[in-house]
C-alpha positions in Angstrom: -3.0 -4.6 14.5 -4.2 -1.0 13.0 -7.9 -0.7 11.7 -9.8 -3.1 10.3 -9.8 -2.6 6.4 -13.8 -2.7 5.9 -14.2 -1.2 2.1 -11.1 -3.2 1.1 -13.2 -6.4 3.1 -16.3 -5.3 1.1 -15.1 -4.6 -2.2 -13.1 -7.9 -2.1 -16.7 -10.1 -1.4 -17.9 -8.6 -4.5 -18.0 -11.0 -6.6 -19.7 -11.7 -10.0 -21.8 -14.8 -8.7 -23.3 -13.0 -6.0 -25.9 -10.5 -6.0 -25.8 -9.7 -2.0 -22.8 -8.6 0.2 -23.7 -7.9 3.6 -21.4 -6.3 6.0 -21.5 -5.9 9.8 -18.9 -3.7 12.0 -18.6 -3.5 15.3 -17.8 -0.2 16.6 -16.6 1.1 20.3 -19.1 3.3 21.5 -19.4 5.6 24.2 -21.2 3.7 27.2 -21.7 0.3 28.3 -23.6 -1.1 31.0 -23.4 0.8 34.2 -20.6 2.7 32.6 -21.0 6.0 30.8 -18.4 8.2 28.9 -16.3 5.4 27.6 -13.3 6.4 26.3 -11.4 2.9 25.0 -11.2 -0.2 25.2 -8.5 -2.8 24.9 -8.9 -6.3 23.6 -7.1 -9.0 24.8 -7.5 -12.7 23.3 -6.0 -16.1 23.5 -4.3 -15.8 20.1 -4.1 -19.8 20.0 -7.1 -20.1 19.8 -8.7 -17.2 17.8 -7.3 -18.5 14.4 -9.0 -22.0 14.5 -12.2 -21.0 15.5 -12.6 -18.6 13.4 -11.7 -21.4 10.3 -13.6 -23.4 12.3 -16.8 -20.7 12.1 -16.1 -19.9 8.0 -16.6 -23.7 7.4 -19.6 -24.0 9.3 -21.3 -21.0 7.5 -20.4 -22.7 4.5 -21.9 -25.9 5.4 -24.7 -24.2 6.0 -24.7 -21.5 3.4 -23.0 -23.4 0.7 -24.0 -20.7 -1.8 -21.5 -18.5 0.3 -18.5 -17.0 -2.6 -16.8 -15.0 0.3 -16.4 -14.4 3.8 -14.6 -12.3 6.1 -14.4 -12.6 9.9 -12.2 -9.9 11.8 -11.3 -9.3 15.2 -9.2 -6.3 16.5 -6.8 -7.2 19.7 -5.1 -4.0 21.7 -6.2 -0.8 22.3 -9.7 1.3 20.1 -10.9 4.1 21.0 -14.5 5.0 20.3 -15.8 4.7 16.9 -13.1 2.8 15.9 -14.6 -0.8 14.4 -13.3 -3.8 16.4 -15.1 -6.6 14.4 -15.9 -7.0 10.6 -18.2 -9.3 9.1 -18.6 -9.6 5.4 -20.3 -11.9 3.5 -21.3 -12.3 0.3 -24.3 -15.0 -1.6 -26.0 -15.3 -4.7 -29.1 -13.9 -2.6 -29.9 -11.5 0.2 -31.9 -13.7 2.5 -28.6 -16.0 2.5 -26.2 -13.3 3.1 -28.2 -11.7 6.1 -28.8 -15.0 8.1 -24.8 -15.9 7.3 -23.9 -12.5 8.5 -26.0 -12.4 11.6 -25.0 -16.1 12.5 -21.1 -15.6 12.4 -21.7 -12.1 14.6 -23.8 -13.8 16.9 -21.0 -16.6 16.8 -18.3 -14.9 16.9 -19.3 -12.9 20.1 -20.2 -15.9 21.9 -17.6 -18.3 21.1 -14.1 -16.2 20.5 -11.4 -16.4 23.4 -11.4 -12.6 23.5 -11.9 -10.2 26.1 -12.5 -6.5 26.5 -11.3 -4.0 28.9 -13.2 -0.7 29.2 -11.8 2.9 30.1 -14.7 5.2 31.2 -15.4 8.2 33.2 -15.5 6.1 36.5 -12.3 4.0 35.9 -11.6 1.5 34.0 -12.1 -3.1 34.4 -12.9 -5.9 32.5 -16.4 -5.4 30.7 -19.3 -7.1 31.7 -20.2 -9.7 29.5 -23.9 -9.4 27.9 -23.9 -12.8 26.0 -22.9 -15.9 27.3 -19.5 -17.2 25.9 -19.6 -21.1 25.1 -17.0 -23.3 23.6 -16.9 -24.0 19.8 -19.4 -26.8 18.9 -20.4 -29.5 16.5 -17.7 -27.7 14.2 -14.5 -29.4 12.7 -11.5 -26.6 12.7 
């Protein structure tokens, strides 16, 4: 998979019933954790798995955002290298207060729930990231 196409993301939520699009993106920086001058990282995910939830997430913030026109919930697998975005959120509502608590609430989902994993290359060597959420299993949600 190549970049994540954020302005094409954004200028597809625009739509005429909505007066908020909110968009989030996820970018590689240069540290983590115990690890500075990171140079890449390299997703890996269970690709079974990935799909579902994230249908399983779009319905869920619809449920509970039923104002929602559209949505858009990315997730780059492979290699980035720093700046590059590795997760897109866009979401647009007929209202801003909607579209921010949609938006934060798939993030936060999505980096708590998703089968994905990160491997990071820094100055010191390179392992499996540490994680700074904890990752839990899909919930209370039909896929």
């Amino acid at each position: 998979m190549g970049p994540l196409p954020a302005a094409e993301a954004f200028a597809w939520a625009v739509v005429p019933g909505c007066g908020a699009v909110v968009s989030f993106a996820g970018t590689v920086r240069d540290h983590a954790e115990g690890r500075p001058g990171v140079t890449s990282l390299e997703y890996e995910a269970y690709e079974e798995q990935v799909a579902s939830r994230l249908r399983a997430m779009a319905d869920e913030a619809r449920r509970q955002w039923p104002g929602i026109g559209r949505l858009v919930l990315l997730h780059r697998v492979g290699p980035l290298s720093v700046t590059e975005i590795s997760v897109l959120v866009v979401v647009s509502t007929p209202h801003r207060p909607e579209a921010f608590d949609a938006a934060r609430w798939c993030i936060d989902t999505v980096k708590s729930t998703l089968p994905i994993w990160k491997r990071e290359t820094w100055e010191g060597g390179s392992d499996w990231a540490t994680c700074a959420h904890p990752v839990t299993g899909v919930t209370g949600v039909a896929s």
